[in-house]
N, CA and C atoms of all chains as a GROMACS GRO file, in nm:
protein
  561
    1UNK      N    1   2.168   7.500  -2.019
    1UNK     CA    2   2.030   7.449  -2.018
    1UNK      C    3   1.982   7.415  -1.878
    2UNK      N    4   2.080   7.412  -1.782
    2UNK     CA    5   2.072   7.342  -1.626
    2UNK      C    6   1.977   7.485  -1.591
    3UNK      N    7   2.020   7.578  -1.609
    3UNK     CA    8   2.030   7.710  -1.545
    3UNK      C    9   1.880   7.771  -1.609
    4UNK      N   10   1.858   7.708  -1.768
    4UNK     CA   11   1.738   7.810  -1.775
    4UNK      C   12   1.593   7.720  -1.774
    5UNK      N   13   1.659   7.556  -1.747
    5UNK     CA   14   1.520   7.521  -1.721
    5UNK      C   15   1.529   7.420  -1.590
    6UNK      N   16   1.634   7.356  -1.538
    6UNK     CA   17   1.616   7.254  -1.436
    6UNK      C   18   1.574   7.348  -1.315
    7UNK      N   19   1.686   7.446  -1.290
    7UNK     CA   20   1.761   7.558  -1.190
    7UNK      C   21   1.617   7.609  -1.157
    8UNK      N   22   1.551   7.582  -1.249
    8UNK     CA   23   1.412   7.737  -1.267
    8UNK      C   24   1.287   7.655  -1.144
    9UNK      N   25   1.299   7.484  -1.172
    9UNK     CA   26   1.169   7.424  -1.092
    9UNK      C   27   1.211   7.455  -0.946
   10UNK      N   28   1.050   7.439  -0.949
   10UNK     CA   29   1.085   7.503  -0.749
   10UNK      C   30   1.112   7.365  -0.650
   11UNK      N   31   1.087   7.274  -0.717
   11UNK     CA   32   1.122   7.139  -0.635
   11UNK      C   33   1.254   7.099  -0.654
   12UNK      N   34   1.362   7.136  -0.763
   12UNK     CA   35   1.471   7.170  -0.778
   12UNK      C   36   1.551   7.232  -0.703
   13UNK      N   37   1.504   7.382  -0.696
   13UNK     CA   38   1.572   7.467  -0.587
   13UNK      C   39   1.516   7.428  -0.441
   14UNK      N   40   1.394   7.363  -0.418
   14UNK     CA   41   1.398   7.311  -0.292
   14UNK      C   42   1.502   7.198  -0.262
   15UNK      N   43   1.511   7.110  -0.309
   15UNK     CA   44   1.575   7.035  -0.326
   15UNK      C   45   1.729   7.032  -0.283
   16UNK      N   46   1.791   7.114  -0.392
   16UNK     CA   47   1.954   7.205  -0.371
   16UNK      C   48   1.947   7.227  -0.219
   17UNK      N   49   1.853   7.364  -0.197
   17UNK     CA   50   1.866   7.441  -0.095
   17UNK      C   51   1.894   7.388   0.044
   18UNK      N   52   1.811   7.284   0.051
   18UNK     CA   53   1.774   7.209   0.191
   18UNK      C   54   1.892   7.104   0.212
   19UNK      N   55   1.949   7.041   0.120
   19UNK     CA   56   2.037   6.963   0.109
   19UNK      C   57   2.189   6.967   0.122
   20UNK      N   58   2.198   7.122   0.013
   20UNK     CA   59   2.328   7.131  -0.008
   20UNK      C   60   2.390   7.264  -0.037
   21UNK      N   61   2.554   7.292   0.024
   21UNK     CA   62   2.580   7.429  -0.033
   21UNK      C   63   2.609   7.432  -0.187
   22UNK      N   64   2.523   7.510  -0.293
   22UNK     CA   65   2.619   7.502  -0.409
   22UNK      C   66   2.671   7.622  -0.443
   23UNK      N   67   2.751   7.568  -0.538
   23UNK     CA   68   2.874   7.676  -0.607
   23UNK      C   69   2.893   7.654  -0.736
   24UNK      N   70   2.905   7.713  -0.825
   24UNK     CA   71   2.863   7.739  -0.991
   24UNK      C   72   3.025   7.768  -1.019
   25UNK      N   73   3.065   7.687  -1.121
   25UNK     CA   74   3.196   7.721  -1.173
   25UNK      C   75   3.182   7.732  -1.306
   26UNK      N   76   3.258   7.883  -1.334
   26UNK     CA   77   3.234   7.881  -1.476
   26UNK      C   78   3.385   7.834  -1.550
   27UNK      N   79   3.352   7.731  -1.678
   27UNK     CA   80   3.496   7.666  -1.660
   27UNK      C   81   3.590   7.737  -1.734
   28UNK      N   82   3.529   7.873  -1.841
   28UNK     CA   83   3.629   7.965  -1.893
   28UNK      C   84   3.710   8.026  -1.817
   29UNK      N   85   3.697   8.018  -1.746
   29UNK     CA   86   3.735   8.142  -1.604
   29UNK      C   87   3.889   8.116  -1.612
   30UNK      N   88   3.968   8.245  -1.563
   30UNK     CA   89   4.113   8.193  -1.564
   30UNK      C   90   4.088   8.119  -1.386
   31UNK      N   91   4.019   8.189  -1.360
   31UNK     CA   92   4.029   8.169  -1.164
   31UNK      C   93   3.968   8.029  -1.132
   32UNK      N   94   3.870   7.946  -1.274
   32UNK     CA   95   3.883   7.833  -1.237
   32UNK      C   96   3.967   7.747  -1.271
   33UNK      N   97   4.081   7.745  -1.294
   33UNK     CA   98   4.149   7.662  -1.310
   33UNK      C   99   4.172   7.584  -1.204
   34UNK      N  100   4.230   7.600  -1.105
   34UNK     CA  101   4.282   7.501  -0.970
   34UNK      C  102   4.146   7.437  -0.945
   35UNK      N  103   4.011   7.472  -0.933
   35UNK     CA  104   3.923   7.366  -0.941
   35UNK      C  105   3.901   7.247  -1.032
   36UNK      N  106   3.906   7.316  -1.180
   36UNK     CA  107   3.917   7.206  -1.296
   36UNK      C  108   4.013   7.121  -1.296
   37UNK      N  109   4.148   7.155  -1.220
   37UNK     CA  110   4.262   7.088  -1.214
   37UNK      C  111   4.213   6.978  -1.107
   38UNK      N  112   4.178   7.020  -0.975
   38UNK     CA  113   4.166   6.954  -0.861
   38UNK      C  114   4.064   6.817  -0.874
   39UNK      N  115   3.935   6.842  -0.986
   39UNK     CA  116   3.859   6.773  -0.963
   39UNK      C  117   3.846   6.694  -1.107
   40UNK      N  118   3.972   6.704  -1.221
   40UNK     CA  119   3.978   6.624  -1.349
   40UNK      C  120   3.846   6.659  -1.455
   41UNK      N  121   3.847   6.797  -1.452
   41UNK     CA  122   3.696   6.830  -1.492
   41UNK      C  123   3.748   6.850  -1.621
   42UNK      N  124   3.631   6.755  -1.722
   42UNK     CA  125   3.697   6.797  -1.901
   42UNK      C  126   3.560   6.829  -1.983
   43UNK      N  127   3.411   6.804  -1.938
   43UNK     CA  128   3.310   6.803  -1.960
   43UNK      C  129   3.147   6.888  -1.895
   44UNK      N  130   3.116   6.958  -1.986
   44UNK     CA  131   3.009   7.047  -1.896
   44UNK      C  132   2.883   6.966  -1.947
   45UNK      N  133   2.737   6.953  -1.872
   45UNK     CA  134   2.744   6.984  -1.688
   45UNK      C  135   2.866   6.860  -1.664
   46UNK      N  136   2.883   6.921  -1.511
   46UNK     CA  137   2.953   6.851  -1.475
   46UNK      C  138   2.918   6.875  -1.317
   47UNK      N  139   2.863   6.771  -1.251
   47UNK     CA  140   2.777   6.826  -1.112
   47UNK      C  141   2.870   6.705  -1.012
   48UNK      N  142   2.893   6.737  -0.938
   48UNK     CA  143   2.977   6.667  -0.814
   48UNK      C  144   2.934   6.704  -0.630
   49UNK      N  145   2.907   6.559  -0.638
   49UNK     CA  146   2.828   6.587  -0.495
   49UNK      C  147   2.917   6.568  -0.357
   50UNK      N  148   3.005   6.646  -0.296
   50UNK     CA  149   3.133   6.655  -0.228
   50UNK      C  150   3.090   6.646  -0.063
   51UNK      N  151   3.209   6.640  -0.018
   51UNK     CA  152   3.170   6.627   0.162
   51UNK      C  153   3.242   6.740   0.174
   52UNK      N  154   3.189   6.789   0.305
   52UNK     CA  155   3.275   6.932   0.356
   52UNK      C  156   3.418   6.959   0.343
   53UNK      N  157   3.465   6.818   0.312
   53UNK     CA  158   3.611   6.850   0.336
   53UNK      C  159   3.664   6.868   0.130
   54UNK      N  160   3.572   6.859   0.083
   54UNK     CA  161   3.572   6.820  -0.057
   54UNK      C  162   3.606   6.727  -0.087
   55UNK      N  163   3.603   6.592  -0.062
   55UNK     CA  164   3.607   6.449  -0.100
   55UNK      C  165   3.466   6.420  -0.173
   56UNK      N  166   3.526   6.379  -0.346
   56UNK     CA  167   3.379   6.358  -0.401
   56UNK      C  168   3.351   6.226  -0.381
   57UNK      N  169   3.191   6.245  -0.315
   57UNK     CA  170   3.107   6.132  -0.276
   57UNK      C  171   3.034   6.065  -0.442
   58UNK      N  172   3.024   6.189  -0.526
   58UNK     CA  173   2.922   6.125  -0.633
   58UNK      C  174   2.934   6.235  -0.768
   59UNK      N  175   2.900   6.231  -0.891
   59UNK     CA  176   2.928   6.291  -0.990
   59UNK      C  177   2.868   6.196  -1.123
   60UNK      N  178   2.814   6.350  -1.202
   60UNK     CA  179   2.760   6.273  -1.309
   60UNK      C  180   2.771   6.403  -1.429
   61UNK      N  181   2.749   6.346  -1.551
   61UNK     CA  182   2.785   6.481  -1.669
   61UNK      C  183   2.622   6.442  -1.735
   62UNK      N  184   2.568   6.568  -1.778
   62UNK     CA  185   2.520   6.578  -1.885
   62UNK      C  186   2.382   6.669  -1.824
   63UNK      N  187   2.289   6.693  -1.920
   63UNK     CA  188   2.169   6.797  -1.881
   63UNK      C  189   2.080   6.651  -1.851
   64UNK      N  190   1.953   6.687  -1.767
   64UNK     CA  191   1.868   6.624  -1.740
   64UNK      C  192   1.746   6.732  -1.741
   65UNK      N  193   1.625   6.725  -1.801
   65UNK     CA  194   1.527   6.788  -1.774
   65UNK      C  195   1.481   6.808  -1.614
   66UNK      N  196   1.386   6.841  -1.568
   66UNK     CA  197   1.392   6.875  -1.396
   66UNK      C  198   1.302   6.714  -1.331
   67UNK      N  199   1.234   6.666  -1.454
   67UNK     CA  200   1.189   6.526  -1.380
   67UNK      C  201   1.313   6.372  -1.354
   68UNK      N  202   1.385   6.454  -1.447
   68UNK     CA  203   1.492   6.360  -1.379
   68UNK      C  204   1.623   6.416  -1.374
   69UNK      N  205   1.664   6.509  -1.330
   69UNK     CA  206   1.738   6.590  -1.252
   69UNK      C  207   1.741   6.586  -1.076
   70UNK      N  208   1.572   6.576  -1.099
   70UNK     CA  209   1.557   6.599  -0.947
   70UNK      C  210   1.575   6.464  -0.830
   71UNK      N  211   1.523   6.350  -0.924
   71UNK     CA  212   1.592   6.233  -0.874
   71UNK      C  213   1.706   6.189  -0.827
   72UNK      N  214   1.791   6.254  -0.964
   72UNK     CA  215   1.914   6.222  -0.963
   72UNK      C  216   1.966   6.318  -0.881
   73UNK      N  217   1.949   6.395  -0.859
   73UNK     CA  218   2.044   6.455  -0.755
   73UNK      C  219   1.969   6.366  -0.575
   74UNK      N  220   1.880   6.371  -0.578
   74UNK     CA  221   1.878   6.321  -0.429
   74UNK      C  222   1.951   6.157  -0.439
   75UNK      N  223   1.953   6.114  -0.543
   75UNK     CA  224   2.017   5.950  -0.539
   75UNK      C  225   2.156   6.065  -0.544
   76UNK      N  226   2.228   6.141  -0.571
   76UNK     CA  227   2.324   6.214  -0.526
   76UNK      C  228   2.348   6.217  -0.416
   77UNK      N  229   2.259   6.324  -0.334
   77UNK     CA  230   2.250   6.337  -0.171
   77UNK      C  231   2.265   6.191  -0.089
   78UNK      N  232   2.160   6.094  -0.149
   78UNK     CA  233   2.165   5.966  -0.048
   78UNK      C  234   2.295   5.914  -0.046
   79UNK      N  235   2.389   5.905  -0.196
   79UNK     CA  236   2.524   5.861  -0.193
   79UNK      C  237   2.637   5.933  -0.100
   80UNK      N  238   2.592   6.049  -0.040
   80UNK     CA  239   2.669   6.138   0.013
   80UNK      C  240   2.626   6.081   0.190
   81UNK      N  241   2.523   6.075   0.206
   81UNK     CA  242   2.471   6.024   0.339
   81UNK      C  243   2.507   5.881   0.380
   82UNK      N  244   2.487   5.794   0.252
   82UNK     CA  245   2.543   5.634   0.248
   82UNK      C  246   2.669   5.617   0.293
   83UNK      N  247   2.783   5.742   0.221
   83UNK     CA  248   2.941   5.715   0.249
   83UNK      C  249   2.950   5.762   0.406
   84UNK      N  250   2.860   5.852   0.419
   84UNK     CA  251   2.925   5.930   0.553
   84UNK      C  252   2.837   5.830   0.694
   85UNK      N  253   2.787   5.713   0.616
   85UNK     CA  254   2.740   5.626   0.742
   85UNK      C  255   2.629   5.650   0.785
   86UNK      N  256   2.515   5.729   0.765
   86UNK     CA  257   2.406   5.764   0.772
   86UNK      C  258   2.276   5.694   0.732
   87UNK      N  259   2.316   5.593   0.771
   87UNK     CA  260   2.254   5.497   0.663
   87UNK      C  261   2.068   5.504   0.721
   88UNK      N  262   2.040   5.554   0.818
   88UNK     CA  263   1.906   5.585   0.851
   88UNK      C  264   1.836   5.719   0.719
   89UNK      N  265   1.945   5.852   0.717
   89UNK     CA  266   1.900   5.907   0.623
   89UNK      C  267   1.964   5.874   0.469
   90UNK      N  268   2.002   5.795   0.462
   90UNK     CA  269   2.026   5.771   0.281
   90UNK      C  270   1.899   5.649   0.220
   91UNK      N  271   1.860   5.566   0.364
   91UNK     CA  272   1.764   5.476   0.329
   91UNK      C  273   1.629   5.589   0.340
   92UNK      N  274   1.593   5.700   0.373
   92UNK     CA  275   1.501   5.803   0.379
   92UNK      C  276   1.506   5.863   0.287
   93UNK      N  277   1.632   5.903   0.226
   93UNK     CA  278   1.617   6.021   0.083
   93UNK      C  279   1.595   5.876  -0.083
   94UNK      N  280   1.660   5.754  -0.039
   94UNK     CA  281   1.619   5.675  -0.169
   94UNK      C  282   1.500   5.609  -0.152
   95UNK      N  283   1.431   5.633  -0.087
   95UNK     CA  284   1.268   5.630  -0.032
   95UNK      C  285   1.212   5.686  -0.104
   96UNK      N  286   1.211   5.804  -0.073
   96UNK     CA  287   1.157   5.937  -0.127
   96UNK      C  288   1.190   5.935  -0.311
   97UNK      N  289   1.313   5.841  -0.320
   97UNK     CA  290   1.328   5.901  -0.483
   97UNK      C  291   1.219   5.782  -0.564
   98UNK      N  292   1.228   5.670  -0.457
   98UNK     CA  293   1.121   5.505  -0.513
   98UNK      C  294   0.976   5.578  -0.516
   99UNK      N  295   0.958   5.644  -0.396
   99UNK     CA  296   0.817   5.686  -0.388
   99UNK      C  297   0.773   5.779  -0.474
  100UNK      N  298   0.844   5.906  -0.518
  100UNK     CA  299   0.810   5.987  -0.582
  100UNK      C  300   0.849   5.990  -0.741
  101UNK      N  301   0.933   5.926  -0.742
  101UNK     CA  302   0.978   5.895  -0.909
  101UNK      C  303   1.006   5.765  -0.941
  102UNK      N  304   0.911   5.652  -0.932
  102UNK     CA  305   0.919   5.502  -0.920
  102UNK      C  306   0.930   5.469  -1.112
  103UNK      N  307   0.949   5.558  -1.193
  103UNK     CA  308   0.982   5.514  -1.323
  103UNK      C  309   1.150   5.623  -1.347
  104UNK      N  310   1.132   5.671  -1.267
  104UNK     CA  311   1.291   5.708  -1.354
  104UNK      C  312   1.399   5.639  -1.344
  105UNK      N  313   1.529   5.690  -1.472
  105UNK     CA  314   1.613   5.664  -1.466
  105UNK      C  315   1.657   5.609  -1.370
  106UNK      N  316   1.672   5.662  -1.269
  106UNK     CA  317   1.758   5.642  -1.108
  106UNK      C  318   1.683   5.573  -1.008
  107UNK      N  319   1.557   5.544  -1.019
  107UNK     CA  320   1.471   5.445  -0.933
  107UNK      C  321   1.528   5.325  -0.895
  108UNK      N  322   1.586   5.280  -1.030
  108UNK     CA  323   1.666   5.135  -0.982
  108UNK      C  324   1.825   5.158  -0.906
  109UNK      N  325   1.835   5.256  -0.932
  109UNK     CA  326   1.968   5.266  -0.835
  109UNK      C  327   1.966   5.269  -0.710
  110UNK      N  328   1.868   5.415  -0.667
  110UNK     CA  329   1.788   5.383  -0.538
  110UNK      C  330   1.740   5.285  -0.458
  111UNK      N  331   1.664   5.165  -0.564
  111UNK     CA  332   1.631   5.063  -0.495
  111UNK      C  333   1.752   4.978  -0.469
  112UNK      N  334   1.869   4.950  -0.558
  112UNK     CA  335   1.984   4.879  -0.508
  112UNK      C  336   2.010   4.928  -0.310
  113UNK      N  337   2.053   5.073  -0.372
  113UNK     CA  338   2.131   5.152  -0.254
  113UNK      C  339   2.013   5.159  -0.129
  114UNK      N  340   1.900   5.154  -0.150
  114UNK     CA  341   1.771   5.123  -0.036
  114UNK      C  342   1.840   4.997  -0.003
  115UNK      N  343   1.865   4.929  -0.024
  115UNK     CA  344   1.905   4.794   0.035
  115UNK      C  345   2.004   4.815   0.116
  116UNK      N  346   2.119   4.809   0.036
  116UNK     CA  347   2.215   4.828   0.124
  116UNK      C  348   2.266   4.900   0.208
  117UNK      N  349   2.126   5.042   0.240
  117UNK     CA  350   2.122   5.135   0.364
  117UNK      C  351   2.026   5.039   0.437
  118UNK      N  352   1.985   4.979   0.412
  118UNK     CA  353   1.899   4.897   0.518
  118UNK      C  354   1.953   4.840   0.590
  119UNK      N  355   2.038   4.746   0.546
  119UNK     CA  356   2.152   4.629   0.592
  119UNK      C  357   2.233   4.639   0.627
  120UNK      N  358   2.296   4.818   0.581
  120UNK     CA  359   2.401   4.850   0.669
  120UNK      C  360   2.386   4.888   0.826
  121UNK      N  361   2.261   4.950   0.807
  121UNK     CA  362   2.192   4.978   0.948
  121UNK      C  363   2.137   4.884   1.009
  122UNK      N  364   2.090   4.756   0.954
  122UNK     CA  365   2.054   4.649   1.033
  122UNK      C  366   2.097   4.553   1.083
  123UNK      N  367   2.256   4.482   0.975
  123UNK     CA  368   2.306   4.366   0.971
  123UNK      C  369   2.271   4.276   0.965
  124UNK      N  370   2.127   4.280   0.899
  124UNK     CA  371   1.971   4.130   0.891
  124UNK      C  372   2.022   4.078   0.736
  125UNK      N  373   2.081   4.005   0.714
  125UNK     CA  374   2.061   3.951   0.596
  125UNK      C  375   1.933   3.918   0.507
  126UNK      N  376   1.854   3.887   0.609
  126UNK     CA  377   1.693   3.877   0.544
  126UNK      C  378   1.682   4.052   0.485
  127UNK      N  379   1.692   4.152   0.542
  127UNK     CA  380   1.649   4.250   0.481
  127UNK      C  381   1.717   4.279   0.356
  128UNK      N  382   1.832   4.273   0.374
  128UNK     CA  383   1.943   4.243   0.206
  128UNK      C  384   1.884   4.168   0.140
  129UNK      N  385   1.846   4.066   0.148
  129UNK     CA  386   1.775   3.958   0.081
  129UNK      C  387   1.620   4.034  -0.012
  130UNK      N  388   1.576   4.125   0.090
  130UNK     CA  389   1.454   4.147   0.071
  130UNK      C  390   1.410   4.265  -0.041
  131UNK      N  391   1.531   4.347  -0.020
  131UNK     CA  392   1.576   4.442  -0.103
  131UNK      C  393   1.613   4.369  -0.250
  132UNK      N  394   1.709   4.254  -0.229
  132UNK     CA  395   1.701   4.258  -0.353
  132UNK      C  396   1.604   4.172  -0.444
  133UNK      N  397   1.511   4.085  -0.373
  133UNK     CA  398   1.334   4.052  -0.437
  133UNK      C  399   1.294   4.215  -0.483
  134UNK      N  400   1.299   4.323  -0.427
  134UNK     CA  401   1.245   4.411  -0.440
  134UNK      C  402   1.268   4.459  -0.607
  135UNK      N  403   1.423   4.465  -0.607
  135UNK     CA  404   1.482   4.552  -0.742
  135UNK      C  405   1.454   4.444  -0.859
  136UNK      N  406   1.462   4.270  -0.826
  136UNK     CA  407   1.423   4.240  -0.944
  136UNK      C  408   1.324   4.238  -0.964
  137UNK      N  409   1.189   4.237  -0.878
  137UNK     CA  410   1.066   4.251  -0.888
  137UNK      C  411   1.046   4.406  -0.992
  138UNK      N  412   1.096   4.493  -0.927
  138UNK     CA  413   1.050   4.620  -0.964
  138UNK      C  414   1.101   4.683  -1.106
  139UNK      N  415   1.245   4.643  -1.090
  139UNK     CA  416   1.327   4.686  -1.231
  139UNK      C  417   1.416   4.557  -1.271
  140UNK      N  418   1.325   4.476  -1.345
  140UNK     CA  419   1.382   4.400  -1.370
  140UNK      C  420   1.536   4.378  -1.501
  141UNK      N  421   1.494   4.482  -1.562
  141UNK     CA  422   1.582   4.510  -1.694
  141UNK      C  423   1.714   4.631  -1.660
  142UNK      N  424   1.681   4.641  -1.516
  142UNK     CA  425   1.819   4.753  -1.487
  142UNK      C  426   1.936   4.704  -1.474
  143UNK      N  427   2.047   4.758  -1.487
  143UNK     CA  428   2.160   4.762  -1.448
  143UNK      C  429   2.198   4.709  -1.328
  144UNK      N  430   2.153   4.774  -1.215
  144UNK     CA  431   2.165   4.747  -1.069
  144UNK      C  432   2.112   4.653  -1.044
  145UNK      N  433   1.982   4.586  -1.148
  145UNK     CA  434   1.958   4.434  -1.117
  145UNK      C  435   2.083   4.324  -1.118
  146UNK      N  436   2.123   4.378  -1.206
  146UNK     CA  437   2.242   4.266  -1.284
  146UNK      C  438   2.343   4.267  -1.194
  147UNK      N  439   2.384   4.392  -1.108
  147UNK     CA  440   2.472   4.442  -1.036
  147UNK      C  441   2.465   4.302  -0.883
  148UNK      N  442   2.357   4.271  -0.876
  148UNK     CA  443   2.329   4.195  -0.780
  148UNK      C  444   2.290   4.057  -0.797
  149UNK      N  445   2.312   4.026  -0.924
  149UNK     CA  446   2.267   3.907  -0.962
  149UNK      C  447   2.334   3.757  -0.939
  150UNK      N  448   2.418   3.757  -0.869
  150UNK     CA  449   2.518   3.654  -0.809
  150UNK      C  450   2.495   3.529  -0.815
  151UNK      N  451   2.333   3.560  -0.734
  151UNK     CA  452   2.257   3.388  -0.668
  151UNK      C  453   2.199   3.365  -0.767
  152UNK      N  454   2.143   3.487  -0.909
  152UNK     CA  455   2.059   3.417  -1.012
  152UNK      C  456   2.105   3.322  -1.086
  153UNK      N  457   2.042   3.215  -1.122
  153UNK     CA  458   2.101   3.093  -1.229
  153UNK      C  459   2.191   3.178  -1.380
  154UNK      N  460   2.294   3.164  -1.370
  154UNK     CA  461   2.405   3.177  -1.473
  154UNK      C  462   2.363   3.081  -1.580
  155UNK      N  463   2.372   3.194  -1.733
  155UNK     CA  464   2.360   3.111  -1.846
  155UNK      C  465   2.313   3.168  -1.946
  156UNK      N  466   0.995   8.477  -0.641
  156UNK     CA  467   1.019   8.355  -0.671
  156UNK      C  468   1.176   8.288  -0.612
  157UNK      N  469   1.142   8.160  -0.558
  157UNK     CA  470   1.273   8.081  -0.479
  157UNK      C  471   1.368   8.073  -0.608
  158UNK      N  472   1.477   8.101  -0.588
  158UNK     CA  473   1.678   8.097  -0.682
  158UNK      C  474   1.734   7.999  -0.513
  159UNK      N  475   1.806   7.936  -0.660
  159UNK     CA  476   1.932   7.849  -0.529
  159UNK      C  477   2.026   7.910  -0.473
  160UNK      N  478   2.016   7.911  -0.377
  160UNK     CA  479   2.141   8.006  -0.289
  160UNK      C  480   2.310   7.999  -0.343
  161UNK      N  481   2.296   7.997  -0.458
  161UNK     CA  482   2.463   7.968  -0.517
  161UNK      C  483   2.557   8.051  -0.439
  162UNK      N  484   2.664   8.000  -0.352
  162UNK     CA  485   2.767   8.096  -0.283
  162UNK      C  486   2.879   8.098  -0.382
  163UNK      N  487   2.974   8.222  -0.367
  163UNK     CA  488   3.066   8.288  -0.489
  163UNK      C  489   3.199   8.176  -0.462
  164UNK      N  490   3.207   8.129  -0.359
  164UNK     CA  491   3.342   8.080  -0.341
  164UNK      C  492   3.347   7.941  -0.225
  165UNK      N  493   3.425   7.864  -0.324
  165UNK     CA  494   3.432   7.713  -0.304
  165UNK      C  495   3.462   7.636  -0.188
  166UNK      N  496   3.588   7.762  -0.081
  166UNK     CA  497   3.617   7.744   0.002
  166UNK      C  498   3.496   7.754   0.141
  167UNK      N  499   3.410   7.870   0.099
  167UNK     CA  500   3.284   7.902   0.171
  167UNK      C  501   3.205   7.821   0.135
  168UNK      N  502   3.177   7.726   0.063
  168UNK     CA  503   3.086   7.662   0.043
  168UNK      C  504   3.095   7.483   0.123
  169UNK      N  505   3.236   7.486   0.120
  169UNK     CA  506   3.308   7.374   0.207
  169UNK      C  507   3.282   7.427   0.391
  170UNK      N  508   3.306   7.517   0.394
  170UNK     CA  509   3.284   7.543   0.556
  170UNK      C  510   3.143   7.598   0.608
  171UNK      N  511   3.064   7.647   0.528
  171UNK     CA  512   2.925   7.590   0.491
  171UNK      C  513   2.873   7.510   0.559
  172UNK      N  514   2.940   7.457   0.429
  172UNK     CA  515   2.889   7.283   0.400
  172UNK      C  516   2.882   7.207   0.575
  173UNK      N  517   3.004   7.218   0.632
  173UNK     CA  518   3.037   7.189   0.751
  173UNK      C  519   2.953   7.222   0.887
  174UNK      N  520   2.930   7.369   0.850
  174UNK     CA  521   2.872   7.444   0.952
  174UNK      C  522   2.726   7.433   0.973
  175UNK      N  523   2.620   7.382   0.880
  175UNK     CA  524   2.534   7.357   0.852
  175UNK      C  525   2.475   7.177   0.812
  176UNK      N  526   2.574   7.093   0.806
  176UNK     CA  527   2.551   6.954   0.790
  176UNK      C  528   2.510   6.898   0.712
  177UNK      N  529   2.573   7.008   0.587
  177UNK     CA  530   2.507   6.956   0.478
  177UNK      C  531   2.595   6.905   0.350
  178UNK      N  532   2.570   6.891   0.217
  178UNK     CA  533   2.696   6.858   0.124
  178UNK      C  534   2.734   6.948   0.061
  179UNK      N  535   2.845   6.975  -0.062
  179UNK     CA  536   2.812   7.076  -0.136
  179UNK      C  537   2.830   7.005  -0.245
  180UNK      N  538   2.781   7.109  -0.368
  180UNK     CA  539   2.719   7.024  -0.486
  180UNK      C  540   2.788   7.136  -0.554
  181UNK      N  541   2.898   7.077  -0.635
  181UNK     CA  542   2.977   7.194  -0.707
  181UNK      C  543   2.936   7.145  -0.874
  182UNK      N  544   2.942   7.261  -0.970
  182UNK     CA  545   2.831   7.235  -1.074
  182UNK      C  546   2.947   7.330  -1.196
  183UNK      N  547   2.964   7.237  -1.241
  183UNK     CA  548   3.094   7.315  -1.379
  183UNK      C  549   2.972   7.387  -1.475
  184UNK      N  550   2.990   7.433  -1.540
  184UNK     CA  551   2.922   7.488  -1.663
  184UNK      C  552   3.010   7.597  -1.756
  185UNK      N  553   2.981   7.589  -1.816
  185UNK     CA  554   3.020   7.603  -1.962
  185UNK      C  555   2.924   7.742  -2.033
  186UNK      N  556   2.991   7.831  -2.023
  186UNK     CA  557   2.886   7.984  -2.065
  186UNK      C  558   2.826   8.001  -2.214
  187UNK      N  559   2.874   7.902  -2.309
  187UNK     CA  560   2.842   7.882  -2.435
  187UNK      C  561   2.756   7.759  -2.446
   0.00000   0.00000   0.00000
């Protein structure tokens, strides 16, 4: 389903293209085996967002239509930019996912990880701080709210 | 019409990946 409707949007394949090399494994294959082996693969889709050396940065299973496919893969990309210290472009690509898809799925993840590319690049505690007014302001019922919820009153 | 540049092999897609500064995004699927 990746292939005959996500694969197909052109902000999709822009997306891929500009970002990342991909490679399509088909998992019947006898020749994929040492990949399926290498990377604990038991479930299709199965999309893994790797560093050159193949160390997976990020991974997720299942179909997504292309409006939230396309999110999710750049909150992909930013996790790949976040690990590798880049924290100028991972706070730029989860920008882009707040700005352009501020109700999806992955918005609130973005806004977590917007933070903590901020702070990694800044070392301002006020901006950590500020980020996270942001995520409970914005998504208050997410996950990643809760994820940060430390200082909120317990109870 | 733009197709994603899918390369045939994993190892090329890692030195790629390298040669160009970018990630690679390896994608299992299932032909059924």
């Amino acid at each position: 389903m990746l292939a005959a409707v996500s694969y197909k949007e052109a902000a999709v394949i822009e997306a891929i293209n500009s970002r990342f090399v991909p490679i399509q494994v088909n998992n019947s294959e006898e020749s994929a085996k040492p990949l399926v082996g290498r990377f604990f693969h038991v479930w299709t889709p199965d999309l893994r967002v790797l560093a050159p050396s193949g160390f997976e940065f990020y991974r997720w299973n299942g179909y997504l239509p292309p409006y939230e496919f396309l999110p999710q893969i750049l909150v992909g990309a930013a996790q790949g930019q976040l690990r590798q210290r880049d924290y100028e472009g991972a706070a730029a690509t989860y920008e882009e996912v707040i700005r352009r898809f501020p109700t999806s799925h992955f918005a609130p993840e973005a806004q977590y990880y917007l933070a903590v590319s901020k702070y990694r690049q800044s070392h301002e505690p006020t901006v950590l701080a500020a980020g996270w007014r942001q995520l409970r302001s914005r998504y208050p019922d997410s996950i990643w709210r809760v994820r940060q919820s430390q200082d909120e009153p317990q109870g | 019409m733009a197709t994603i540049n899918w390369v045939p092999d994993f190892d090329q897609a890692c030195r790629q990946a390298a040669q160009e500064n970018k990630l690679v995004l390896l994608d299992f699927f299932s032909p059924t």
